[in-house]
Structures are given as structure tokens and as C-alpha cells.
PDB file of N, CA, C and O in Angstrom:
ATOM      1  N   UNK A   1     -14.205  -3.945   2.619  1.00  0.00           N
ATOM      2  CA  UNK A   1     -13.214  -4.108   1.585  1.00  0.00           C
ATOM      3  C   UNK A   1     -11.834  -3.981   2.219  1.00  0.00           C
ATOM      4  O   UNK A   1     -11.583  -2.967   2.870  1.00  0.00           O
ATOM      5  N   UNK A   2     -11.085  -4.769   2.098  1.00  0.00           N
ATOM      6  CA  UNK A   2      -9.550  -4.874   2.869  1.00  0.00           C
ATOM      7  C   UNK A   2      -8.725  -5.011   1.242  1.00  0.00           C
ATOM      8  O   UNK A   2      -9.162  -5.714   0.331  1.00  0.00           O
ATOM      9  N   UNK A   3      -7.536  -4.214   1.165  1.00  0.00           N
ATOM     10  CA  UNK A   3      -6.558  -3.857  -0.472  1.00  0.00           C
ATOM     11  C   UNK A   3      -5.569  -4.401   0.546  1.00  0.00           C
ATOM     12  O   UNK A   3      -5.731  -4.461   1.765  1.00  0.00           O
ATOM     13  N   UNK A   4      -4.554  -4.771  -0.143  1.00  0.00           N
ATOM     14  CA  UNK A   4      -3.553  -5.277  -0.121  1.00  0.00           C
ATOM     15  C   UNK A   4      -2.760  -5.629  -1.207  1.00  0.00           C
ATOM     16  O   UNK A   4      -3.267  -6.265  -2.131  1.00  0.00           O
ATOM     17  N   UNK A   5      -1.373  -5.246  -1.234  1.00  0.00           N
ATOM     18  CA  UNK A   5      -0.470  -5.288  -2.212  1.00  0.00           C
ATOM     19  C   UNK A   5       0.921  -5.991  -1.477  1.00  0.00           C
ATOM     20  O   UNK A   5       1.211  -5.630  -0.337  1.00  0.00           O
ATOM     21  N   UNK A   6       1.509  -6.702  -1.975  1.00  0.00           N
ATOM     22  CA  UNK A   6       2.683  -6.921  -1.966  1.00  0.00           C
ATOM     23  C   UNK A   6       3.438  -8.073  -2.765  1.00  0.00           C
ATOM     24  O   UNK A   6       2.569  -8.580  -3.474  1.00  0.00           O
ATOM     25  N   UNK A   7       4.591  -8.693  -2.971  1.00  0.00           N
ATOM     26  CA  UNK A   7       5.411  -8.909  -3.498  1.00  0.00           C
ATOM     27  C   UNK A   7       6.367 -10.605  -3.314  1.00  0.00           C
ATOM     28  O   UNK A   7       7.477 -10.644  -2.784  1.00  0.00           O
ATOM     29  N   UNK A   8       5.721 -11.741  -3.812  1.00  0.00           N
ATOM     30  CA  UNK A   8       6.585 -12.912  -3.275  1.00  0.00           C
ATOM     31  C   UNK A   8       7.967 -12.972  -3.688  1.00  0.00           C
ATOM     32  O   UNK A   8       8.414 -14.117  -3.612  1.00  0.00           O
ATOM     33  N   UNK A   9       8.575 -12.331  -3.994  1.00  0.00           N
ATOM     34  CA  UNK A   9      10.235 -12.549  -4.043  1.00  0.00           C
ATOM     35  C   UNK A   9      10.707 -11.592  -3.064  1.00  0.00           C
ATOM     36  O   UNK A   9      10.282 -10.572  -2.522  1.00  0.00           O
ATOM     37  N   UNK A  10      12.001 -12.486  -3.043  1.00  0.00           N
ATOM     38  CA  UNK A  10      12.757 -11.712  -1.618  1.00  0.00           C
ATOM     39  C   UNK A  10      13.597 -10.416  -1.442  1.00  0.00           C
ATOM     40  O   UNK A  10      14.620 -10.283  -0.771  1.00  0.00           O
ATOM     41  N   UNK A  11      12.830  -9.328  -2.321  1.00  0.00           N
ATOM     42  CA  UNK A  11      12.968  -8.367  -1.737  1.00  0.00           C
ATOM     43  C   UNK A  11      13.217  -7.271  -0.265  1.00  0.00           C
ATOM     44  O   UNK A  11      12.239  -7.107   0.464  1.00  0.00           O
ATOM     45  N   UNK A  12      14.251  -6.724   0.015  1.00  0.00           N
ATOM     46  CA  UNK A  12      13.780  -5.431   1.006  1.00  0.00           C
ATOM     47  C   UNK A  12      12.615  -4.953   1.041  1.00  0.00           C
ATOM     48  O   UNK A  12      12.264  -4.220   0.116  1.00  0.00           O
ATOM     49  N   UNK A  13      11.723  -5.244   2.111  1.00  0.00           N
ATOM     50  CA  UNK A  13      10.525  -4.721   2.353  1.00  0.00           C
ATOM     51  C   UNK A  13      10.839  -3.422   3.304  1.00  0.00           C
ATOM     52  O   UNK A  13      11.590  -3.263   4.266  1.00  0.00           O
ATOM     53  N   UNK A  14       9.744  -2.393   2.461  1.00  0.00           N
ATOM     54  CA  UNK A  14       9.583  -1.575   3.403  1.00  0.00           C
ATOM     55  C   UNK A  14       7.749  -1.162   3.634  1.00  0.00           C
ATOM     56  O   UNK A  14       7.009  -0.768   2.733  1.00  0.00           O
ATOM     57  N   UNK A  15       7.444  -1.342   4.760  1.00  0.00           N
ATOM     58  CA  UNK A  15       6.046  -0.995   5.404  1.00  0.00           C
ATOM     59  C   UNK A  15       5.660   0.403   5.172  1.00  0.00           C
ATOM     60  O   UNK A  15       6.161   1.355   5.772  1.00  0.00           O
ATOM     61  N   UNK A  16       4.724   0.483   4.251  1.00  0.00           N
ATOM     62  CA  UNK A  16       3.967   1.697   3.671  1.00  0.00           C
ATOM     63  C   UNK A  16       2.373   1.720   4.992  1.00  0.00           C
ATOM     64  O   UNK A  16       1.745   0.725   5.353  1.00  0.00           O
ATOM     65  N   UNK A  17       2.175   2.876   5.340  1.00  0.00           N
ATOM     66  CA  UNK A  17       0.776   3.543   5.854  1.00  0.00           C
ATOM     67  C   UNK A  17      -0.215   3.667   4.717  1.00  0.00           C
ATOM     68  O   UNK A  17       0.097   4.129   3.619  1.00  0.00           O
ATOM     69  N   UNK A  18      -1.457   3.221   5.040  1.00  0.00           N
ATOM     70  CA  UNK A  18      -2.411   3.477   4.187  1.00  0.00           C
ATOM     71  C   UNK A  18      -3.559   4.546   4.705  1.00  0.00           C
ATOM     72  O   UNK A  18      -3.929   4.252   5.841  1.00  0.00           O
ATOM     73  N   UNK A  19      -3.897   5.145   4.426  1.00  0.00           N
ATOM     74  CA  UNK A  19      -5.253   6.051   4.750  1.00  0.00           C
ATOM     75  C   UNK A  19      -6.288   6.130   3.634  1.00  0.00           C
ATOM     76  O   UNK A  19      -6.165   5.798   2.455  1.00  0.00           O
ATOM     77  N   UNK A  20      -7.233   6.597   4.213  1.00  0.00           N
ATOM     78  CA  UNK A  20      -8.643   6.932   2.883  1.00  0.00           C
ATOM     79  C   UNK A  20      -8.451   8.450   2.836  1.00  0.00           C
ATOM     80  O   UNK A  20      -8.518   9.155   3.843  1.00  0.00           O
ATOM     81  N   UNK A  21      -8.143   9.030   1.274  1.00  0.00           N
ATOM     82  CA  UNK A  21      -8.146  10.167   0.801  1.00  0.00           C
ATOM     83  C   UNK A  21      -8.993  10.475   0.082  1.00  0.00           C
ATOM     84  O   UNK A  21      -8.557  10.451  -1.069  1.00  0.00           O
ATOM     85  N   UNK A  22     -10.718  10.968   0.151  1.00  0.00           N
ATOM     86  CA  UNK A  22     -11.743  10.451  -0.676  1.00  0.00           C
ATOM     87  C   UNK A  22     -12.289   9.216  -1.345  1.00  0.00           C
ATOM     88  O   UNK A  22     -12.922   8.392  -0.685  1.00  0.00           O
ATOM     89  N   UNK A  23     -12.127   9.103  -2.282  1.00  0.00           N
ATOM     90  CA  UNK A  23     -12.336   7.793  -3.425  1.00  0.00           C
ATOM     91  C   UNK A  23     -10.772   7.311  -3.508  1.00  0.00           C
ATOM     92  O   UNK A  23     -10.460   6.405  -4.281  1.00  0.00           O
ATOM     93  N   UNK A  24      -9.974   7.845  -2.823  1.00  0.00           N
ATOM     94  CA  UNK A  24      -8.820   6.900  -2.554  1.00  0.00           C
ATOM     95  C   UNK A  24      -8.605   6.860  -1.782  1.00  0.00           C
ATOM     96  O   UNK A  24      -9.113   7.473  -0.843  1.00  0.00           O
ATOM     97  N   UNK A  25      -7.216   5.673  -1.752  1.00  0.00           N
ATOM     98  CA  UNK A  25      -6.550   4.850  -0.835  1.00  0.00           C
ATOM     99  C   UNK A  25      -4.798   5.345  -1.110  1.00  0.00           C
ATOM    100  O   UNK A  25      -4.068   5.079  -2.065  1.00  0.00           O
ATOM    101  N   UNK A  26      -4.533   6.105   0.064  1.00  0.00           N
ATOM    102  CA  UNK A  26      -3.232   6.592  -0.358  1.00  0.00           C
ATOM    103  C   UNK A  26      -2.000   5.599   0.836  1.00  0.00           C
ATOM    104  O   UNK A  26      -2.210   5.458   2.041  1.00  0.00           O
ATOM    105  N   UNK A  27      -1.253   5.257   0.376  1.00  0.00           N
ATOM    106  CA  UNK A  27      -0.206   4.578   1.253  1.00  0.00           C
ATOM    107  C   UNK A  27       1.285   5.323   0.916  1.00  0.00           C
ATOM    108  O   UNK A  27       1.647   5.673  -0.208  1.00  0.00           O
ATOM    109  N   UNK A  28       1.762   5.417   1.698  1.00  0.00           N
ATOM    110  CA  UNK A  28       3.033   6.385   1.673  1.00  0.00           C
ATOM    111  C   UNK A  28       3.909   5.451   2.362  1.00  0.00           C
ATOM    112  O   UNK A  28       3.502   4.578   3.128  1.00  0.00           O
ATOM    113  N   UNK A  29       5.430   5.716   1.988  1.00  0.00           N
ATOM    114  CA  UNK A  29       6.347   4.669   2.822  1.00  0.00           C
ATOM    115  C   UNK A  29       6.682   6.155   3.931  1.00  0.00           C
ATOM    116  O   UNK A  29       6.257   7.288   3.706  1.00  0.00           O
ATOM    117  N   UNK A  30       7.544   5.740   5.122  1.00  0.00           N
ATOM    118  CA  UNK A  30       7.367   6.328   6.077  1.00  0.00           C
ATOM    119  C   UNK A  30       9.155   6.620   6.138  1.00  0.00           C
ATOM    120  O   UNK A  30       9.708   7.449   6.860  1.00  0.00           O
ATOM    121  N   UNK A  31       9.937   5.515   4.992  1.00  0.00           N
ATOM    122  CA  UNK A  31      11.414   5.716   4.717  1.00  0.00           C
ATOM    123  C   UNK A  31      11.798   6.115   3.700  1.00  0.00           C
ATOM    124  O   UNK A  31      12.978   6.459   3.637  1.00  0.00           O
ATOM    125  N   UNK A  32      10.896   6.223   2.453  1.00  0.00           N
ATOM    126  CA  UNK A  32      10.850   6.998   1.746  1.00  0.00           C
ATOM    127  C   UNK A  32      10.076   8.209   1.150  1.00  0.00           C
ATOM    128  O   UNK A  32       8.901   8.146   0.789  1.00  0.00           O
ATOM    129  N   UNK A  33      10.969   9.474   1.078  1.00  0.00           N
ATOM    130  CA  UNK A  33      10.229  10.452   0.571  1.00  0.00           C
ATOM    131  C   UNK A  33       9.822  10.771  -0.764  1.00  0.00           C
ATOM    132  O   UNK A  33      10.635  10.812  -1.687  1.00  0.00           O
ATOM    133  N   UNK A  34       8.432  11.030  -0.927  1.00  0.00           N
ATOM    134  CA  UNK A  34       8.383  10.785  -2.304  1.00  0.00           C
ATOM    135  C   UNK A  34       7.217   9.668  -2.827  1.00  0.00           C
ATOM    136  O   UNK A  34       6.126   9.819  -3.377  1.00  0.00           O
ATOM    137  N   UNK A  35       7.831   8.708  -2.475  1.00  0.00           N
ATOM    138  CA  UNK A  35       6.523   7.578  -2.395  1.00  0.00           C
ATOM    139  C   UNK A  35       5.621   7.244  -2.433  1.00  0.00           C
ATOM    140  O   UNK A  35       5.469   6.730  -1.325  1.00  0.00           O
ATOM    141  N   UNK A  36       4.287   7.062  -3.246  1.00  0.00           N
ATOM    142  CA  UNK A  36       3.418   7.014  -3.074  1.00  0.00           C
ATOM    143  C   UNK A  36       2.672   6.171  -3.833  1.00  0.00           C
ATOM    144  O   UNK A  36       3.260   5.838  -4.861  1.00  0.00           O
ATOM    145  N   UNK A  37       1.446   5.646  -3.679  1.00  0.00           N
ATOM    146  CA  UNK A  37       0.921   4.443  -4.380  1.00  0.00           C
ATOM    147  C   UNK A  37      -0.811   4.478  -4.078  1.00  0.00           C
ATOM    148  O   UNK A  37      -1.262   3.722  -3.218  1.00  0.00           O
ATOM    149  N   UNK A  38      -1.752   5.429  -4.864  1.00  0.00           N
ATOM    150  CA  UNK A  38      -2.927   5.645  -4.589  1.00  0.00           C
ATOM    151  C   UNK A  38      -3.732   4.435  -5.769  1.00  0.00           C
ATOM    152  O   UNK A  38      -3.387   4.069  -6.892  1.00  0.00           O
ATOM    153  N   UNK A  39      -4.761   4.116  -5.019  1.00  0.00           N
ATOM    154  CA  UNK A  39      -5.563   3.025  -5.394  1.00  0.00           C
ATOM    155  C   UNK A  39      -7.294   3.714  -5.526  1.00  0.00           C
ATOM    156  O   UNK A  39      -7.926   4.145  -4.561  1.00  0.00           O
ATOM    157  N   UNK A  40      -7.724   3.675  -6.752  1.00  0.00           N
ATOM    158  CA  UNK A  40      -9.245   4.543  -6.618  1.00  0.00           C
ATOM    159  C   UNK A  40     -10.129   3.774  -6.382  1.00  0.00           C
ATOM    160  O   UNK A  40     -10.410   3.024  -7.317  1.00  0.00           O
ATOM    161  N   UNK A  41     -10.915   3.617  -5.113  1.00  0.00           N
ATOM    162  CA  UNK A  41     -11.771   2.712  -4.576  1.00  0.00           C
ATOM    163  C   UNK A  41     -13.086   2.447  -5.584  1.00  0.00           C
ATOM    164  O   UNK A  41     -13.524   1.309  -5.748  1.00  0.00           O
ATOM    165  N   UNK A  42     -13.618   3.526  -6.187  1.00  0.00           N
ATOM    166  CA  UNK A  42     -14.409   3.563  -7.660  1.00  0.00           C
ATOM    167  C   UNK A  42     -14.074   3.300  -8.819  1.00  0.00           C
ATOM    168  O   UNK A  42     -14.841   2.546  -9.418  1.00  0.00           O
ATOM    169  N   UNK A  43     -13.094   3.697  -9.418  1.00  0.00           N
ATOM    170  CA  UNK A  43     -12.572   3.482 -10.946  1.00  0.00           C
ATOM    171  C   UNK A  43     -11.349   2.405 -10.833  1.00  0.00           C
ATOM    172  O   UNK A  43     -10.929   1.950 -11.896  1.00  0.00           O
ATOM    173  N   UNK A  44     -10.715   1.942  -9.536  1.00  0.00           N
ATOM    174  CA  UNK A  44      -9.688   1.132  -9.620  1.00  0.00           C
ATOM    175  C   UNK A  44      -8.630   1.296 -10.293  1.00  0.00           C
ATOM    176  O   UNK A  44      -7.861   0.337 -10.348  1.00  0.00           O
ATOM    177  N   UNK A  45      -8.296   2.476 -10.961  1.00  0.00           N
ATOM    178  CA  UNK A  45      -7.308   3.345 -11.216  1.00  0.00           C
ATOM    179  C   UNK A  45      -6.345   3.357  -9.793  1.00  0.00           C
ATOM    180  O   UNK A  45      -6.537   3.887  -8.699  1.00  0.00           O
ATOM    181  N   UNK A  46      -5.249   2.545 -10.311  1.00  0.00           N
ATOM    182  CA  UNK A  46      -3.546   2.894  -9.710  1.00  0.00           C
ATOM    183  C   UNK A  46      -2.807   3.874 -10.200  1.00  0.00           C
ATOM    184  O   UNK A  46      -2.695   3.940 -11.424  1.00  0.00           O
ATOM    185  N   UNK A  47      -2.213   4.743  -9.450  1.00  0.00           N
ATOM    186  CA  UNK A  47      -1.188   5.693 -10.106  1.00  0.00           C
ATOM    187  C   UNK A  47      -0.375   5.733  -8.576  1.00  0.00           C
ATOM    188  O   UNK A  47      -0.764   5.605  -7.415  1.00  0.00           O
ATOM    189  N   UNK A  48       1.140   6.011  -9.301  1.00  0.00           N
ATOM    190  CA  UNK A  48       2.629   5.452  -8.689  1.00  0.00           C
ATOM    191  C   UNK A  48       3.191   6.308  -8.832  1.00  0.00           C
ATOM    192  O   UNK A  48       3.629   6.549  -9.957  1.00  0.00           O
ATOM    193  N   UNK A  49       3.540   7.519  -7.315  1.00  0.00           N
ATOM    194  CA  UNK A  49       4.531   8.717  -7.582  1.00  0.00           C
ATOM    195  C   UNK A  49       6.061   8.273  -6.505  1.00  0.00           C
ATOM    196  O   UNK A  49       6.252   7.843  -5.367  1.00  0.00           O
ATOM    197  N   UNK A  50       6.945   8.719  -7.763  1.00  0.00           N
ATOM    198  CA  UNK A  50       8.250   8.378  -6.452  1.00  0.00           C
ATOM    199  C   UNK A  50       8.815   7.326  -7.243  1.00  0.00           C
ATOM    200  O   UNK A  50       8.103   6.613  -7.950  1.00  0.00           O
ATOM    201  N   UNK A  51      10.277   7.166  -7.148  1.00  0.00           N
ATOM    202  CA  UNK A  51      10.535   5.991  -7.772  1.00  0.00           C
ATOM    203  C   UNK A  51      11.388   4.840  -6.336  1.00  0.00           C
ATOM    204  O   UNK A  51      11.767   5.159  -5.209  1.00  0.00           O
ATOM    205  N   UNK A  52      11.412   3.716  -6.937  1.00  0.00           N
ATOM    206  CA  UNK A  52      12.144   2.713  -5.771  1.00  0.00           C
ATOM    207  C   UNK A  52      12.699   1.716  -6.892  1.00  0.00           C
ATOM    208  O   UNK A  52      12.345   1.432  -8.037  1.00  0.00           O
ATOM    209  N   UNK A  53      13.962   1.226  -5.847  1.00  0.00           N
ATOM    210  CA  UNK A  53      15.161   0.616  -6.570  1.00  0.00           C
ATOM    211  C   UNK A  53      14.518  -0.735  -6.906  1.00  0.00           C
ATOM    212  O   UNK A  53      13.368  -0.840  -6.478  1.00  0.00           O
ATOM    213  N   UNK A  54      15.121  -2.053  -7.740  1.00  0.00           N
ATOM    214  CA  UNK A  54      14.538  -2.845  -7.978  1.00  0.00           C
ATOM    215  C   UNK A  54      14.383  -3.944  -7.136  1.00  0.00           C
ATOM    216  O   UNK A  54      13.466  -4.764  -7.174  1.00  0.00           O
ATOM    217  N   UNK A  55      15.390  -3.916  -6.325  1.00  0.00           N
ATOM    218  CA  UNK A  55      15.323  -4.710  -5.001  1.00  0.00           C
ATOM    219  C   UNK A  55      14.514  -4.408  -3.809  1.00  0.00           C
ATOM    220  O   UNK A  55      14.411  -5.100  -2.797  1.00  0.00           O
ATOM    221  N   UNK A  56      13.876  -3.126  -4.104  1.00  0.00           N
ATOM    222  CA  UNK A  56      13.048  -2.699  -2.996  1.00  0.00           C
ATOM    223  C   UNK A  56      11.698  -3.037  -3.282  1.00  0.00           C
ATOM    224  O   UNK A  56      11.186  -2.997  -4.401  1.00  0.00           O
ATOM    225  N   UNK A  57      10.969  -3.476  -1.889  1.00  0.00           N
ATOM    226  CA  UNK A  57       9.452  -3.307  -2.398  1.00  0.00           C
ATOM    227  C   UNK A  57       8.650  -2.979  -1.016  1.00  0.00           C
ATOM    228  O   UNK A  57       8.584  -3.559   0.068  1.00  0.00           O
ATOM    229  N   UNK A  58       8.068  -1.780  -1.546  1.00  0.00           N
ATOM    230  CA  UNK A  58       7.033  -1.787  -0.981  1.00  0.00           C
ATOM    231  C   UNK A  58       5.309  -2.481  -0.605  1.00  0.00           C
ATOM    232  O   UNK A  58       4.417  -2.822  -1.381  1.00  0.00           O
ATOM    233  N   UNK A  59       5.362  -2.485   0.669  1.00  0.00           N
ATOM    234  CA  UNK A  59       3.714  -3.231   0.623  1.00  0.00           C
ATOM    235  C   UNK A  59       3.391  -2.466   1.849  1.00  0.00           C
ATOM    236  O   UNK A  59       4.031  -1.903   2.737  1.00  0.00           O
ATOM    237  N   UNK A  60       2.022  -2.685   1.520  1.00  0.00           N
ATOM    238  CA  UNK A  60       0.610  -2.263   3.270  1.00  0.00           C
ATOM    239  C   UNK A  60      -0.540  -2.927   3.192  1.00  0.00           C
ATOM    240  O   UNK A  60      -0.686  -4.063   2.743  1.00  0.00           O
ATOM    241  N   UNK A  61      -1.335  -2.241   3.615  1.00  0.00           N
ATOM    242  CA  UNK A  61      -2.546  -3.177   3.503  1.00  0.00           C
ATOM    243  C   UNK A  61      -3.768  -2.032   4.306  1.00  0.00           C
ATOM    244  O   UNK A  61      -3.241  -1.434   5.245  1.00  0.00           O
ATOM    245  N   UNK A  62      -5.120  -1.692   4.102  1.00  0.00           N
ATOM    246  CA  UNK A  62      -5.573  -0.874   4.456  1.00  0.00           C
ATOM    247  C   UNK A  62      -7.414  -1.807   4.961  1.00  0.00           C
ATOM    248  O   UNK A  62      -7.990  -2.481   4.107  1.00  0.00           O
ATOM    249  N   UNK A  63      -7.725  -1.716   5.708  1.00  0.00           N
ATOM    250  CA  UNK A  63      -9.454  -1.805   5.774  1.00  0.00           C
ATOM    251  C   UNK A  63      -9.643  -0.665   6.411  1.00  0.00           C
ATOM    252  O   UNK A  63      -8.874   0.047   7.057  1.00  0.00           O
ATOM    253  N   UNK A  64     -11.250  -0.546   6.034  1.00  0.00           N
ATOM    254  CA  UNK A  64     -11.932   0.731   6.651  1.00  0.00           C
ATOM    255  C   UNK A  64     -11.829   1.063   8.483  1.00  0.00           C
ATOM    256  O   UNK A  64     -11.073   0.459   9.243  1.00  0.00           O
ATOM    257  N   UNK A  65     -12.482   1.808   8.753  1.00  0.00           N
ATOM    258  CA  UNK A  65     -12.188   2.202  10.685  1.00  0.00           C
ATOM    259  C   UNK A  65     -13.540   0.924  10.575  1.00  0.00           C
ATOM    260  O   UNK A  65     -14.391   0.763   9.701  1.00  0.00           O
ATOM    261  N   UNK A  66     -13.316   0.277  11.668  1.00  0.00           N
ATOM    262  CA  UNK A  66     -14.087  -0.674  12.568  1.00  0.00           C
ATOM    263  C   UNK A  66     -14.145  -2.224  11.806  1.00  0.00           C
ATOM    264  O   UNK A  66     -14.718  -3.267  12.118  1.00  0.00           O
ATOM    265  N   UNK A  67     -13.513  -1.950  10.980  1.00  0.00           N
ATOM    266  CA  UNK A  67     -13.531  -3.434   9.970  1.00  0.00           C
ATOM    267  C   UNK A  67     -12.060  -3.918  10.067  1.00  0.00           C
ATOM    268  O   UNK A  67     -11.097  -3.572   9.382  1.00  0.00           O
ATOM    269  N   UNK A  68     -12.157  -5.135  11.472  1.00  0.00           N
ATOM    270  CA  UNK A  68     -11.085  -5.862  11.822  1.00  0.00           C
ATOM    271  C   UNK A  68     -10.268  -6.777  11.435  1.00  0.00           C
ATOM    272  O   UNK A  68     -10.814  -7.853  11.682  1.00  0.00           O
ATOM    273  N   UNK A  69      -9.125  -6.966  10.901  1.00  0.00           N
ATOM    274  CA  UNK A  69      -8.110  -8.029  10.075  1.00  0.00           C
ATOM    275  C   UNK A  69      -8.401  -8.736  10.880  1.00  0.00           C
ATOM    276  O   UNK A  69      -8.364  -8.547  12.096  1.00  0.00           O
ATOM    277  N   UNK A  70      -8.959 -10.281   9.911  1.00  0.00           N
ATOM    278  CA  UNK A  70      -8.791 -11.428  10.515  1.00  0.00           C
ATOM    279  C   UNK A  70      -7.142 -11.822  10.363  1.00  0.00           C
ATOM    280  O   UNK A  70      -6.425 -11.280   9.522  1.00  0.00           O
ATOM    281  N   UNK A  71      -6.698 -12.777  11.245  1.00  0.00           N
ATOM    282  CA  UNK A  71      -5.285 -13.078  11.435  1.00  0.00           C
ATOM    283  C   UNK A  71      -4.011 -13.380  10.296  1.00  0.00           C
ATOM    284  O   UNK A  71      -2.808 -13.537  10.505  1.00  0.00           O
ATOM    285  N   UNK A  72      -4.738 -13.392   9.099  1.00  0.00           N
ATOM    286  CA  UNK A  72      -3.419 -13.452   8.048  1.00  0.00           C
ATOM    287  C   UNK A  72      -2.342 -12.173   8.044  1.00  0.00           C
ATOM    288  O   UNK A  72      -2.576 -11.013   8.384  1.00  0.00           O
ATOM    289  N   UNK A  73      -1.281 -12.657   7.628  1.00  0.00           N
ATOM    290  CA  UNK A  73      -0.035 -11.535   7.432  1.00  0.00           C
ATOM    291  C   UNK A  73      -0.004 -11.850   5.705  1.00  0.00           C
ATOM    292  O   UNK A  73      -0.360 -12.644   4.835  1.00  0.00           O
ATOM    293  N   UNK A  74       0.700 -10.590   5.962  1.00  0.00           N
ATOM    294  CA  UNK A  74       1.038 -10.095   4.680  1.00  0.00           C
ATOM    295  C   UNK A  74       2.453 -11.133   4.062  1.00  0.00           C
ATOM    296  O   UNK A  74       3.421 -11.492   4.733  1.00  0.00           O
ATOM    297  N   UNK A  75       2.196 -11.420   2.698  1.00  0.00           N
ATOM    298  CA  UNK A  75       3.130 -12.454   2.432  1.00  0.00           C
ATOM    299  C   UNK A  75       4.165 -11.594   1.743  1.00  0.00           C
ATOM    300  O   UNK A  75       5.205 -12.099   1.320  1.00  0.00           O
TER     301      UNK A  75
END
């Protein structure tokens, strides 16, 4: 399973880290404090701590350890 989030208008991107936190998927921005954007790999429940301006957007992208991105980028 490879998640991915992000945003086609031309926003300020800023590159969020993703990790596995149990039954979630936590991504944190690394420029903002506060930030956060957990994804529940079971219930698919999103919840969004931290706020960001409207021109800003965050994105990442997460697969499991040994499960390799084939060559697309993030749009």
C-alpha cells in the first residue's frame, strides 16, 4: 500500500516525513511545528493537527520498509 497526498495548484510546497505509528500513518512537516496529518490504515479516518496558511501545502508520500517507489513523483 503506497498513501499519498498532495495538491495541483500552485501552492508553496512544503515536504512532510511519513512514518507508521501503529494503525497509522503519521507525516509531520519538518518546517513546521505543530503539523500534523495522521491517516488510519484500518478505519481510514484522517485527522489534521496544526494549522497552515492558504497558500501553503503540504504533501509526502509513505510505503511500507522494503516496498520500493516505482519512478513517479509527486504532482
Amino acid at each position: 500500500m503506497e498513501i499519498r497526498f498532495s495538491n495541483p495548484f500552485g501552492a508553496t510546497r512544503h515536504r512532510c516525513e511519513g512514518r507508521r505509528e501503529g494503525n497509522w500513518i503519521v507525516f509531520r512537516c519538518p518546517l513546521c511545528p505543530g503539523f500534523e496529518r495522521r491517516i488510519n490504515l484500518v478505519t481510514g479516518d484522517m485527522v489534521r493537527r496544526g494549522e497552515d496558511a492558504d497558500d501553503l501545502l503540504h504533501e509526502g508520500s509513505w510505503a511500507p520498509v522494503g516496498l520500493k517507489e516505482g519512478g513517479s513523483t509527486l504532482n
